[in-house]
Backbone as a ProteinNet text record, in pm:
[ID]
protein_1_A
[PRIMARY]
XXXXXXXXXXXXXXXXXXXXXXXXXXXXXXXXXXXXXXXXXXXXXXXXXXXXXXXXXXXXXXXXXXXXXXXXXXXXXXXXXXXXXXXXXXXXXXXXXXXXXXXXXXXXXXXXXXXXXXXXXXXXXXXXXXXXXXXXXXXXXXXXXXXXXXXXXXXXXXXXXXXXXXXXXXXXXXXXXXXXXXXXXXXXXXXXXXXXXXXXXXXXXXXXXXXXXXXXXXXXXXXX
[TERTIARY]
2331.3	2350.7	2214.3	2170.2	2051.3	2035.1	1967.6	1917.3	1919.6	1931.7	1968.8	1886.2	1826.4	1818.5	1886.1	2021.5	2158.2	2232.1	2289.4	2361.9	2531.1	2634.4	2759.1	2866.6	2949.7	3001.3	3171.6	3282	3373	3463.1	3513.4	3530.4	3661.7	3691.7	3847.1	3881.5	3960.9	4008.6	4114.5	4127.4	4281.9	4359.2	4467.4	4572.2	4690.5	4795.6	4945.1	5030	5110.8	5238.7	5239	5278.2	5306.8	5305.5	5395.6	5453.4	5366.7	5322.5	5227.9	5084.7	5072.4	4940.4	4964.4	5063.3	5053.4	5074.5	5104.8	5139.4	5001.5	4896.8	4785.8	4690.6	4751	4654	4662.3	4785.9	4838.2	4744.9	4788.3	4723.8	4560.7	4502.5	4358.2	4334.2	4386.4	4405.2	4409.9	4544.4	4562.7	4415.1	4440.7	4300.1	4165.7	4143.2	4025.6	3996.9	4130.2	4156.2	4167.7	4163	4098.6	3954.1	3877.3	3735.6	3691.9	3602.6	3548.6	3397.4	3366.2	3184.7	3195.8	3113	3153	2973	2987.8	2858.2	2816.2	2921.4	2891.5	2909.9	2821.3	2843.3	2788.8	2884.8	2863.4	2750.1	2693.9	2570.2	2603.4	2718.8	2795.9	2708.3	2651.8	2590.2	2662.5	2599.9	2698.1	2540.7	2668.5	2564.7	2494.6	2340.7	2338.2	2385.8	2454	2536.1	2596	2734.6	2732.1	2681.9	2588	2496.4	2452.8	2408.1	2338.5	2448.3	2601.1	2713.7	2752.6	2752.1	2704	2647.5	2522.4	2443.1	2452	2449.9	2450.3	2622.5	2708.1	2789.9	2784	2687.4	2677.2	2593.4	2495.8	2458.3	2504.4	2638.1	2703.4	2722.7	2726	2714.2	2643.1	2725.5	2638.4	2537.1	2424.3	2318.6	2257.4	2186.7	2100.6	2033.3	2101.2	2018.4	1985.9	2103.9	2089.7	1977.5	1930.1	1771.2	1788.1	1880.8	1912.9	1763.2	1798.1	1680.8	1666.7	1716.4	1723.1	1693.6	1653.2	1591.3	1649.6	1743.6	1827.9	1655.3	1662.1	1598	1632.1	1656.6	1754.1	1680	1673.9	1644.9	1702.1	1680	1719.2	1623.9	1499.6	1387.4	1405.8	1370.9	1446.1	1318.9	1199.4	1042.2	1083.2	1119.2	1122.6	1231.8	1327.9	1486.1	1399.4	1330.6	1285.8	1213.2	1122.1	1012.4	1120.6	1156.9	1287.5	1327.4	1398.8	1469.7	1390.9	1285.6	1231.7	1120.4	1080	1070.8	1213	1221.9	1451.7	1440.4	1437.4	1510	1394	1300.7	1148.1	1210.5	1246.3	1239.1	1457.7	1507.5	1671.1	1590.9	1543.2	1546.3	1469.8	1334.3	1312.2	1426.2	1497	1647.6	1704	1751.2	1904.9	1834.1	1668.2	1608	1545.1	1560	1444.6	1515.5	1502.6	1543.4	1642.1	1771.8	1899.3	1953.3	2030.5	2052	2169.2	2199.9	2317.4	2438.6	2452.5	2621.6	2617.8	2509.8	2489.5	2555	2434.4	2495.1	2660.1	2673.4	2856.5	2903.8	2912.8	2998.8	2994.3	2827.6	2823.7	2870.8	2900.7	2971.2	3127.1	3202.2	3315.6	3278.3	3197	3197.8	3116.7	3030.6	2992	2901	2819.8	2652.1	2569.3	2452.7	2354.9	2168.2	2078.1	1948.2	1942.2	2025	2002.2	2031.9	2019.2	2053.9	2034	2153	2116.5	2178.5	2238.4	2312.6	2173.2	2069.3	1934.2	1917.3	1942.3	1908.3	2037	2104.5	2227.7	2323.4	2321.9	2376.9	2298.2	2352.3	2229.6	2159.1	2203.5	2134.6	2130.3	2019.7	1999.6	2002.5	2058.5	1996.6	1983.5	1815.3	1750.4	1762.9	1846.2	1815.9	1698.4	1627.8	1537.8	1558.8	1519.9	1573.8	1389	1412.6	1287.4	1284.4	1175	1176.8	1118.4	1027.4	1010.1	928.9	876	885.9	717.1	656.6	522.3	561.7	507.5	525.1	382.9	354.9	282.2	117.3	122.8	0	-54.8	41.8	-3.2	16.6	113.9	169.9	291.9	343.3	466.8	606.2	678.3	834.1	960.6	960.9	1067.2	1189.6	1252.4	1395.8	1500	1607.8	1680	1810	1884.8	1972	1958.2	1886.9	1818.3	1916.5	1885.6	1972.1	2161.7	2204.5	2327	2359.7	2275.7	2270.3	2307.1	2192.2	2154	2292.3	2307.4	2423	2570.4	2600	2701.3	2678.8	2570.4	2546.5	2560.6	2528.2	2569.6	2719.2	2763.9	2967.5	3018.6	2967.1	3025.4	2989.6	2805.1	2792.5	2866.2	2934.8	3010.1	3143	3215.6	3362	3407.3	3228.8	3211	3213.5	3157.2	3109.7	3256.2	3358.9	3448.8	3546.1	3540	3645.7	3613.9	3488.4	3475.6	3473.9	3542.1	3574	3498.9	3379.4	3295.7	3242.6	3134.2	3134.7	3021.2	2991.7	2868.6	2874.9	2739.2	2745.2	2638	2656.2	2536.2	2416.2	2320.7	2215.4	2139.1	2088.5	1974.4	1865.4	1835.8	1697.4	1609.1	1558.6	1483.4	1383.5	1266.5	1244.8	1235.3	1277.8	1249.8	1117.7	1026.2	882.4	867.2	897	838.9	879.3	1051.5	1070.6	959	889.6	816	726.5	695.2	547.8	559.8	707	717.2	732	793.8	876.4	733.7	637.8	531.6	598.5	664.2	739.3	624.5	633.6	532.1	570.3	451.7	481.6	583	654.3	772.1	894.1	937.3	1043.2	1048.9	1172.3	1178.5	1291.6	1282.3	1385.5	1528.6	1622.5	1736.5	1876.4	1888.3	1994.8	1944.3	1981.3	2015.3	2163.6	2176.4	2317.5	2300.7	2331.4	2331	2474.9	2493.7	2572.5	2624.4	2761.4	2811.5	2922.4	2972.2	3084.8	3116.3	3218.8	3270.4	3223.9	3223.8	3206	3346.7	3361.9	3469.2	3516.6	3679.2	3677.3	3676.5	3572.3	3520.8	3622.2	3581.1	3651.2	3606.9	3652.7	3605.9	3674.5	3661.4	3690.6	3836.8	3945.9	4055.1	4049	3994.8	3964.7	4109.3	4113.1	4237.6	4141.1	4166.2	4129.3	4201	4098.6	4180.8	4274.8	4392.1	4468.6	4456.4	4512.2	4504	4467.4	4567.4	4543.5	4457.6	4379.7	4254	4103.1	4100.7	4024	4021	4140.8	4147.9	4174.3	4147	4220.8	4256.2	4355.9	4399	4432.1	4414	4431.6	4490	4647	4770.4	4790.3
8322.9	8410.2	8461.7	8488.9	8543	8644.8	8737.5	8851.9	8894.8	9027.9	9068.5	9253.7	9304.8	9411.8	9502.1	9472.2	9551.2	9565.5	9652.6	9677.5	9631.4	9588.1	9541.9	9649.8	9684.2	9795.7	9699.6	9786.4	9763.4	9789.2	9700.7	9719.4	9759.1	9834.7	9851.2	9843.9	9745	9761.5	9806.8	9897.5	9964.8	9787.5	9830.4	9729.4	9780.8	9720.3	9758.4	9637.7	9730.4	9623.2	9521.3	9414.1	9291.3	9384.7	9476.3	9528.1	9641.2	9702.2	9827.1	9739	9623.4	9579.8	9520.7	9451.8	9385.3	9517.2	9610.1	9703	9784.4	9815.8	9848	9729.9	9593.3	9541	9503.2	9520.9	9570	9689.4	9796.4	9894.3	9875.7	9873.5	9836.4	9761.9	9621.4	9559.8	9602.1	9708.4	9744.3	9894	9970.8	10031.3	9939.6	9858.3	9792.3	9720	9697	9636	9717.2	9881.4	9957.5	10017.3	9941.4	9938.5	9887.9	9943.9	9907.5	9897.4	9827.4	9872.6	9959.5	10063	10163.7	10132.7	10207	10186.2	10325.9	10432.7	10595.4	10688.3	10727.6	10814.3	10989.8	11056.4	11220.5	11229.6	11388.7	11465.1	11521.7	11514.1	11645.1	11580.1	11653.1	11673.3	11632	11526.5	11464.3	11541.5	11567.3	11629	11500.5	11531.2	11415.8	11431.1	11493.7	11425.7	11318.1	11307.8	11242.4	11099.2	11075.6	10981.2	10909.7	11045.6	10973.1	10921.9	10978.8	10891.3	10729.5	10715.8	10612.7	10490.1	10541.8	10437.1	10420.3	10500.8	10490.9	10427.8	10400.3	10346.1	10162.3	10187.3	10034.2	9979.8	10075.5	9983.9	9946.9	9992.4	9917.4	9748.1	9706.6	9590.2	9484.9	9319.3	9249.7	9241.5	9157.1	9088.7	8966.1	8910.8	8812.1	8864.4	8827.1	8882.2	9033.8	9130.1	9255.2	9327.7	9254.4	9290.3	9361.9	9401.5	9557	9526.9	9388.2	9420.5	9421.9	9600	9641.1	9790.6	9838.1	9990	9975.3	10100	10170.8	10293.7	10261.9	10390.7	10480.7	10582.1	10630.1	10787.8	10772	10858.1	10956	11059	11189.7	11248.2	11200.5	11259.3	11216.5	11322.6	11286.8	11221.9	11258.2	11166	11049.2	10989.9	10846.2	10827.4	10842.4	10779.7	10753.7	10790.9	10799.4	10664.9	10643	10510.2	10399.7	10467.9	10303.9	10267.9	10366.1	10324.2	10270.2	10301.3	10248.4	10074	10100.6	9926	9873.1	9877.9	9797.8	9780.3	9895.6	9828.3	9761.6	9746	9632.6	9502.5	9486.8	9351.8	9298.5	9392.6	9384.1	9339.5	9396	9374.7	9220	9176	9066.8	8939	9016.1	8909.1	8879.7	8994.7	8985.7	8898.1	8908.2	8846.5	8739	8583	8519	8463.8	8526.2	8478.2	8381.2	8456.7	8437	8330.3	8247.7	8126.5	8139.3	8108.6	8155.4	8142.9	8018.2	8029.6	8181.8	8244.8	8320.8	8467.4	8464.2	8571.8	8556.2	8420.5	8431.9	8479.6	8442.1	8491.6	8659.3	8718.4	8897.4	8924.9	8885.3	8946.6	9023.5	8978.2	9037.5	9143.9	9186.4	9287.3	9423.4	9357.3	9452.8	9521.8	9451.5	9497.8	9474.7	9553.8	9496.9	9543.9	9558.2	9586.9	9715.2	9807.2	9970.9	9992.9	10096.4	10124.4	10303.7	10351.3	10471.1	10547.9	10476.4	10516.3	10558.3	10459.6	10468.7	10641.1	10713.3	10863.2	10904.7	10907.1	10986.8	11008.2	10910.5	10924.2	11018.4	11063.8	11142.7	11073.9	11000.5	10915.8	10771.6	10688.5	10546.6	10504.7	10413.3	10345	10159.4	10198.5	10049.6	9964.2	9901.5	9839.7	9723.4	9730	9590.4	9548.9	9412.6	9358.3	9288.3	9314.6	9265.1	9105.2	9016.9	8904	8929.9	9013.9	9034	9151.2	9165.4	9309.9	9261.6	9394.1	9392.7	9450.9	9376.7	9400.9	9518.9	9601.8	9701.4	9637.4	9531.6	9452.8	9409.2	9418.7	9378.7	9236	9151.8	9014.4	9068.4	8951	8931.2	8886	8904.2	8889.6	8846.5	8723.9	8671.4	8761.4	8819	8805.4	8710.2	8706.2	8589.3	8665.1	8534.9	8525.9	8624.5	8693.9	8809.5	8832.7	8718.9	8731.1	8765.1	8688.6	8727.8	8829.6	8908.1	9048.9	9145.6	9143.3	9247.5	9257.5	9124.1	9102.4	9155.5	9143.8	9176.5	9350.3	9411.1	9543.9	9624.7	9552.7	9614	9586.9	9513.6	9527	9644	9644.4	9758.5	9872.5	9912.7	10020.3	10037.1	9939.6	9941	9992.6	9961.3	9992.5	10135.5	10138.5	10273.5	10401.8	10347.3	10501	10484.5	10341.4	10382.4	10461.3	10445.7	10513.6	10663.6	10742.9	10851.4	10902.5	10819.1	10873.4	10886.8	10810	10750.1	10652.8	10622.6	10462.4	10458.1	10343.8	10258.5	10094.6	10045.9	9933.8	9806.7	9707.3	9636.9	9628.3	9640.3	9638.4	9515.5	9412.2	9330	9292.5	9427.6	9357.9	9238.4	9158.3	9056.7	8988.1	9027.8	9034.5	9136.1	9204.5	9340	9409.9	9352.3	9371.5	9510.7	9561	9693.7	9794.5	9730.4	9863.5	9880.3	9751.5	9748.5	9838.6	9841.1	9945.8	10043.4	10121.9	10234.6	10279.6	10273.3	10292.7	10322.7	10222.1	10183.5	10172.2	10052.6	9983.2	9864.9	9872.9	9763.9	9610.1	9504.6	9415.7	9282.1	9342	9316.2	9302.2	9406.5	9419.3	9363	9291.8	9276.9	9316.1	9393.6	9428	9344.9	9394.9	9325.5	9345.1	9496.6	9530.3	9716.9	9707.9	9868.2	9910.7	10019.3	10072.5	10259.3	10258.6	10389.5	10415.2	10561	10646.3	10801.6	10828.4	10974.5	10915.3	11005.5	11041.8	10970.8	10907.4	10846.1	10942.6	10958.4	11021.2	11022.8	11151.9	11164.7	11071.7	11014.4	10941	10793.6	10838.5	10619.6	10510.4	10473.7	10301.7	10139.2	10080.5	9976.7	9849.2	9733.5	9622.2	9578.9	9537.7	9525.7	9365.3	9382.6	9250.5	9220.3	9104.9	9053.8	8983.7	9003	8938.7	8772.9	8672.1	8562	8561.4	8453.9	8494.3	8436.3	8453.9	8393.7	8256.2	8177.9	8031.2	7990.8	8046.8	8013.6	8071.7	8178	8212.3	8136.7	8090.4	8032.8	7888.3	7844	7694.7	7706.7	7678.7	7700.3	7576.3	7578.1	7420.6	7444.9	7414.4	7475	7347.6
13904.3	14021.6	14066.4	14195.9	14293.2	14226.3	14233	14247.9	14380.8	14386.7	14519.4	14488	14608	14640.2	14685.8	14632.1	14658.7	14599.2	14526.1	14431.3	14517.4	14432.1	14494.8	14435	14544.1	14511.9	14584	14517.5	14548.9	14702.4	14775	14913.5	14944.7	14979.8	15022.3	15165.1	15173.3	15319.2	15348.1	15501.7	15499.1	15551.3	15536.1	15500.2	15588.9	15651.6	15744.7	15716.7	15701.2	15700	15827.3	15879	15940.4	16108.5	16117	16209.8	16267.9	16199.2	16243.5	16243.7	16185.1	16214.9	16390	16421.1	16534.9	16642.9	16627.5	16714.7	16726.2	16627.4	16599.1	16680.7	16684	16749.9	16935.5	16977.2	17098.4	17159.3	17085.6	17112	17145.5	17074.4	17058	17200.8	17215.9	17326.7	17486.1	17490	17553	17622.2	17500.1	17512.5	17597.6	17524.3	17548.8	17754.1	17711.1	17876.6	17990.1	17962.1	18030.6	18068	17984.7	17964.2	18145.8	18176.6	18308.9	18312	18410.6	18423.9	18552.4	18497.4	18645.8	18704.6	18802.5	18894.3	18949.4	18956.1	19013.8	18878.1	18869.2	18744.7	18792.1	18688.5	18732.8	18626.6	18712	18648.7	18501.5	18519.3	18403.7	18241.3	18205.5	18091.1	17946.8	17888.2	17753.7	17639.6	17577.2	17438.9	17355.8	17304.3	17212.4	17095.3	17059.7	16907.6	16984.1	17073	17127.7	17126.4	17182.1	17197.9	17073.7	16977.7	16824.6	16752.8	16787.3	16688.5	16769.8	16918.3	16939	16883	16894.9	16827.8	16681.9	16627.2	16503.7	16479	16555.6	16565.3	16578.7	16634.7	16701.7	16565.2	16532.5	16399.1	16319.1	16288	16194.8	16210.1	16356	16332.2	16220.1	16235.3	16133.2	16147.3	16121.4	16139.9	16041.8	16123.5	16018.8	15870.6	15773.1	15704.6	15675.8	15755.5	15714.7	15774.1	15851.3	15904.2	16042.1	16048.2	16179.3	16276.9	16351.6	16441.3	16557.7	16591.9	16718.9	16722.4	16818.1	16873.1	16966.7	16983.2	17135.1	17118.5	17211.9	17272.9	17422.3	17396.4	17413.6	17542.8	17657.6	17780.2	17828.2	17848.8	17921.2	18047.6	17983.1	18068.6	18220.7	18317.6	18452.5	18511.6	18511.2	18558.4	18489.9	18419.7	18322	18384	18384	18451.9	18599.8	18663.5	18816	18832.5	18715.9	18687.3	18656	18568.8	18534.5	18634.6	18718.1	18876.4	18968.2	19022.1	19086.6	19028.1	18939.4	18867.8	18883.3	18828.3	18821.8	18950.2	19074.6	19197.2	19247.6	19221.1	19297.4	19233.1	19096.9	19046.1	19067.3	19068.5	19190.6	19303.7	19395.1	19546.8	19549.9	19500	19473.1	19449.3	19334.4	19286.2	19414.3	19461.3	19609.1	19679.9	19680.3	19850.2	19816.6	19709.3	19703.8	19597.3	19485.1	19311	19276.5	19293.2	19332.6	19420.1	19326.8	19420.6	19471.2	19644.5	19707.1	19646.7	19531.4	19443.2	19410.7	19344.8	19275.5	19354.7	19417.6	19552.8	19595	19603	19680.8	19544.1	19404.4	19323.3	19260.2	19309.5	19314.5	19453.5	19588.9	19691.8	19669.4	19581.1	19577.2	19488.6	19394	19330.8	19362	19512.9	19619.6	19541.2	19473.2	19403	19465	19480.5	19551.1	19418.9	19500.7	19453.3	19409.2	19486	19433.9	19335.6	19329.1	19132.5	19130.3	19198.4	19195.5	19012.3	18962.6	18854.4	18758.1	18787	18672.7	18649.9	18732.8	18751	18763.8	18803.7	18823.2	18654.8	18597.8	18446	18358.7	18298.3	18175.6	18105.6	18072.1	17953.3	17988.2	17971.8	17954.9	17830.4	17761.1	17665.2	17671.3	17652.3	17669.7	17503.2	17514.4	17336.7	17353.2	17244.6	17218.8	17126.1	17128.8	17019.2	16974	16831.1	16720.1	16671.7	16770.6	16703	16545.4	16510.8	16401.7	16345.8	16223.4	16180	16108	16114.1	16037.3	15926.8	15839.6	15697	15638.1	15566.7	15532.7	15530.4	15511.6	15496.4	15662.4	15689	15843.9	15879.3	15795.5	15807.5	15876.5	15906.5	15984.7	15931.5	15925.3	15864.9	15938.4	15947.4	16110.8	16081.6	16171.5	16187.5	16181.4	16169	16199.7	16300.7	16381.6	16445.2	16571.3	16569.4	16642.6	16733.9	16886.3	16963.6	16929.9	16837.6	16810.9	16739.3	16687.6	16610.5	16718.4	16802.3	16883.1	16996.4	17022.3	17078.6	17059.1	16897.5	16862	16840.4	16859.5	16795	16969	17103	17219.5	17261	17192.5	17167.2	17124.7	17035.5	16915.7	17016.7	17049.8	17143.7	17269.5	17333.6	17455.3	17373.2	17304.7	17248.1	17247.5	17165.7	17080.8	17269.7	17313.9	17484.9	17526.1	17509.4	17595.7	17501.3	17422.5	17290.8	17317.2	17326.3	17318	17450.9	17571	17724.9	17790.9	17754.8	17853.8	17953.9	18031.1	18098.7	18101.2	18136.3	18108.6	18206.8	18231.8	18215.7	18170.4	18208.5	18080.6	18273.5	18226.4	18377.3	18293.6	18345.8	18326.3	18403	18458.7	18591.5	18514.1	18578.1	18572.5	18623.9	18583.7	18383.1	18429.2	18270.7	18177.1	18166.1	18164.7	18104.3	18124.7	18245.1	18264.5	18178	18072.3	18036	17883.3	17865.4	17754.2	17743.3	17874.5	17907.3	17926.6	18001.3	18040.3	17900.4	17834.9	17678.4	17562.6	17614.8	17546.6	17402.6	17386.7	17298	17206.2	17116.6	16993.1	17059.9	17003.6	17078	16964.1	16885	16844.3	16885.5	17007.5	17044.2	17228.8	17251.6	17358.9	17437.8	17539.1	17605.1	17592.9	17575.1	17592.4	17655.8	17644.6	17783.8	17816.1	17926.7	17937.1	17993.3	17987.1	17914.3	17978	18103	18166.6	18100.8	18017	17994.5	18033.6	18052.5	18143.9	18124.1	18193.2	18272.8	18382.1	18421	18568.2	18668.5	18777.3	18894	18930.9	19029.3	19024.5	19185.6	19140	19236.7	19233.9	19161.5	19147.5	19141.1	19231.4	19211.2	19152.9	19137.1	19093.1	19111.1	19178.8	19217.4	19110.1	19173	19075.6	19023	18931.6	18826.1	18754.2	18724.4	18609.7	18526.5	18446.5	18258.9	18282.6	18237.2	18237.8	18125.1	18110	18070.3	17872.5	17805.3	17657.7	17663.7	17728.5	17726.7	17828.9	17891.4	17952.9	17812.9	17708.8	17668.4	17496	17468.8	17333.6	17371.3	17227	17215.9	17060.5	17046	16863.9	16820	16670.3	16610.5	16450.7	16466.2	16372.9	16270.2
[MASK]
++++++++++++++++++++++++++++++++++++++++++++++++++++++++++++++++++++++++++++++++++++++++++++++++++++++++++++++++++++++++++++++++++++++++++++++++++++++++++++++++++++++++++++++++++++++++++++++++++++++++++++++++++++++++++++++++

């Protein structure tokens, strides 16, 4: 047997009978399928505990190797929400007018998005996650990560689940490229931008384009 830098401890999982599990997983479902990406968000003030059970929520996710390699970093400051917004909407407005190839554009017309981005400021909180191709080791060598992208990936799931569970909204923003938030952040050159994630409160009012979920047998294929 390996050696390992982890001691193994005994796991318990909760457990349901047949019936309360499928009704437990309905539920969940159903929950989940009220999840939205909103776009107007209120001023109203979210505490950071809040915020820090969040994330520290989302870290529970897996990863490669155990190697947690991602930084939410995490905004309130209203001069910094102002810089983010205005980079984001230079490298948006570029996208809408030039970038963007017209399929592209016809398939964001129904969801009535454009370059602005007033949410960057209007939410309380941003959180920009990056994700770590790799880590300096004390010597000043280098230490790859693994699976990175699918870590970080699976760890902004968990953080989306986690804001709507506690009656919040959010949505995933990807201006393109990122670079600026490297600099504004003045982030190590380890980490690379990978989503941002404006958090609040809905605005009151708000609407949002009436989407349908494709259906089971469009999203699976099973093999019995």
């Amino acid at each position: 047997m390996s050696t390992t830098a982890y001691p193994f401890v005994p796991y318990y999982a909760d457990q349901y009978p047949e019936e309360e599990m499928i009704e437990r997983a309905q539920a969940f479902n159903t929950f989940m399928d009220r999840r939205r990406s909103v776009r107007e968000f209120s001023e109203k003030p979210v505490p950071q505990e809040v915020i820090e059970q969040l994330v520290m929520a989302a870290s529970t996710a897996p990863s490669g190797a155990h190697k947690q390699p991602w930084t939410f970093c995490i905004i309130s400051n209203p001069e910094l929400k102002r810089q983010i917004r205005e980079a984001a909407e230079k490298e948006e407005y570029d996208s809408y007018n030039g970038r963007m190839t017209p399929e592209w554009l016809e398939d964001l017309a129904p969801l009535g998005t454009d370059w602005e981005k007033p949410f960057l400021e209007t939410a309380p909180w941003l959180i920009v996650v990056f994700k770590k191709a790799f880590e300096y080791k004390s010597d000043g060598s280098k230490r790859n990560n693994y699976y990175v992208a699918e870590s970080v990936g699976i760890a902004c799931g968990f953080l989306i689940s986690a804001i709507h569970h506690a009656g919040l909204v959010t949505l995933t923003h990807t201006p393109s490229p990122m670079n600026f938030l490297t600099k504004l952040l003045k982030r190590p050159d380890n980490e690379r931008p990978f989503l941002l994630l404006p958090v609040g409160y809905a605005a009151d009012k708000v609407q949002v384009p009436d989407l349908k979920r494709k259906p089971l047998s469009d999203v699976s294929a099973w093999y019995k």
